[in-house]
N, C-alpha and C positions, 0 to 999 in steps of 0.2 A: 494773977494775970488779968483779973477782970478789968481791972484799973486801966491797963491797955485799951481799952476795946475804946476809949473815947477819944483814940488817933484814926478811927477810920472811918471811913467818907461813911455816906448816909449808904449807897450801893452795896460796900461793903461791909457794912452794917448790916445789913438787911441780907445776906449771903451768908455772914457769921448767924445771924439767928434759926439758918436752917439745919446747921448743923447740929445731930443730936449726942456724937461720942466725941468724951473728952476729948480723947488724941486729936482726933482731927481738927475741934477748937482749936485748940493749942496749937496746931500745926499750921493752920489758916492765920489766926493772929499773931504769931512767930513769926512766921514768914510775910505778912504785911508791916509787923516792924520793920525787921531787917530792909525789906526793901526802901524804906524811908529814909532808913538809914544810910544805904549804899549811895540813895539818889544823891543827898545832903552829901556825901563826904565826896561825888563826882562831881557835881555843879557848885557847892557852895553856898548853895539856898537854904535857908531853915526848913523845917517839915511842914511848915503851916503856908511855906507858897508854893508845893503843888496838891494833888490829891490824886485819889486811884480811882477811877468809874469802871462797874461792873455792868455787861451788859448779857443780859442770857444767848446763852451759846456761843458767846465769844472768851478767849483772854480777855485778862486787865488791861487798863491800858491809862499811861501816866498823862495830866492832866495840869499845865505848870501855869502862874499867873500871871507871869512874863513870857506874852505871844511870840516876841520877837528867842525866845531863846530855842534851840534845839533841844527838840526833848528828848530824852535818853530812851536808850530799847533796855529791856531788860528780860531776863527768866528765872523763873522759880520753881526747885524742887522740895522734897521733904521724904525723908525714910528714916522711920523708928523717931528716935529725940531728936533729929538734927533737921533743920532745914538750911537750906540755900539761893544765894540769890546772886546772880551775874548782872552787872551793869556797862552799859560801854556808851559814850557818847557819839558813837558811828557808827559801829558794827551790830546786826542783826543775830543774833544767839538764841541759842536753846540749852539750857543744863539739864541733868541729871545725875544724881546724885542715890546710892543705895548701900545699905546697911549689911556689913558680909555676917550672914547665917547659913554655915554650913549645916546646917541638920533641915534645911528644906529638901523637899521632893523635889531634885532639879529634872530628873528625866521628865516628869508630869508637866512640868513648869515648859520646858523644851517643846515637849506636844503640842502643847496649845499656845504658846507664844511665837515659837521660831518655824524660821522655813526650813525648808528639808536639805539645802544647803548650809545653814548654820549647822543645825542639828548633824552633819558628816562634819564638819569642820570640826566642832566640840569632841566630837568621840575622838578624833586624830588625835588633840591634845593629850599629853600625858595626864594620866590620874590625880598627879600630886597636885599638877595646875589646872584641872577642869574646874574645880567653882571660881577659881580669880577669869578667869576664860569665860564662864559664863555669864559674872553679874560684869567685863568687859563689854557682851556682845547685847547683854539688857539695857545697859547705859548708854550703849549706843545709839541702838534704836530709840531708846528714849528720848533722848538730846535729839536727835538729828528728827523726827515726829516734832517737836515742841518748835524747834528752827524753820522746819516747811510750815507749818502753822503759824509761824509769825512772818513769815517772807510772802504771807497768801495764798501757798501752794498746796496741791493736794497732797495731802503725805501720804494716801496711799499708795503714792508714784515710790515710794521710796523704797529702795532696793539697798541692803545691805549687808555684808558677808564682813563675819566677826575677826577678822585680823588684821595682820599690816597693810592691807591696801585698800583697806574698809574706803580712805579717802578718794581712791581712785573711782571703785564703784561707786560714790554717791553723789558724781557728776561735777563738773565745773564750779569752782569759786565756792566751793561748802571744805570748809577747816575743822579736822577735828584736833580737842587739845585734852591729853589725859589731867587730871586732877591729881595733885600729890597727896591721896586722903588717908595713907595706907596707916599713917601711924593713930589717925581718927578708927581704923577700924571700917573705914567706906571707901566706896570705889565710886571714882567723878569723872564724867564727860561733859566736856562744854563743845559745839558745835558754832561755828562763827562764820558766817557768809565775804566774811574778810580776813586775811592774814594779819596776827594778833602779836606785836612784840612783844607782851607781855600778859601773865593775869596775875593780878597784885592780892594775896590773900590773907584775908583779914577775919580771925573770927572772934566771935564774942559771946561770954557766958552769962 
């Protein structure tokens, strides 16, 4: 993988050398491939005419050498080996994406993650479907957190209740789209500020 690391910008660079555990190398430079890649296969550009600038305290944010073009929005997650990267040439997003391990402490997890509305919702669930139901109601808030943060908004405004009308509660013109990841073993939410006819999915080994 090191061999990678001479695709990403000097910012990026210098963000990767902070990192001290493998995984998370690898998870950072996986997923600044992929998104190179997503860009290149939405726009048509080679990798070498845009770049990614890191700025502390903020997202990434894509950087193309043709001013006159629209730059793509994009997000990215990672859980266990897998990362992920959502691209749309207009619409504002947030992914997340999580690895199903049932032998975690979900009530612990529930404590300190969820409000006390999710956490009554979750118990309703039947047993057999409480962990697809809970890493549902994590992915949510995760996507839909990464989506206020790239729309400029406080995400701590964000209020949401883990089921069918999650989209209701999470106010005006915010789309959620489940991920078909089930045969991967992961559970995917992409959140979109705009109605999506499609998400085109592509992975790569």
């Amino acid at each position: 993988l090191q061999s990678l690391t001479v695709r990403l910008s000097p910012s990026e660079a210098q963000r990767f050398a902070h990192f001290t555990r493998t995984m998370r190398r690898r998870q950072f430079l996986l997923g600044r491939v992929l998104l190179r890649f997503a860009v290149a296969a939405i726009t048509g550009m080679a990798s070498d005419e845009f770049s990614v600038v890191e700025k502390c305290g903020e997202g990434p944010r894509l950087v193309l050498s043709d001013g006159s073009y629209p730059v793509p929005k994009f997000s990215l997650s990672h859980s266990g080996d897998w990362n992920a990267c959502v691209v749309s040439a207009t619409a504002t997003l947030g992914i997340d994406i999580e690895l199903n391990r049932p032998n975690r402490d979900f009530d612990d997890m529930c404590a300190v993650a969820f409000e006390s509305c999710d956490r009554v919702w979750l118990r309703s669930q039947p047993r057999t479907e409480r962990i697809a139901a809970f890493y549902s109601v994590w992915c949510m808030k995760e996507a839909l957190y990464k989506l206020q943060c790239n729309l400029g908004l406080n995400p701590d405004d964000a209020r949401l209740l883990g089921n069918e009308t999650a989209d209701d509660s999470s106010g005006p013109d915010i789309y959620p789209y489940k991920l078909l990841l089930e045969d991967l073993g992961l559970m995917g939410i992409v959140f979109s500020n705009q109605r999506l006819s499609t998400i085109r999915r592509i992975i790569l080994t």
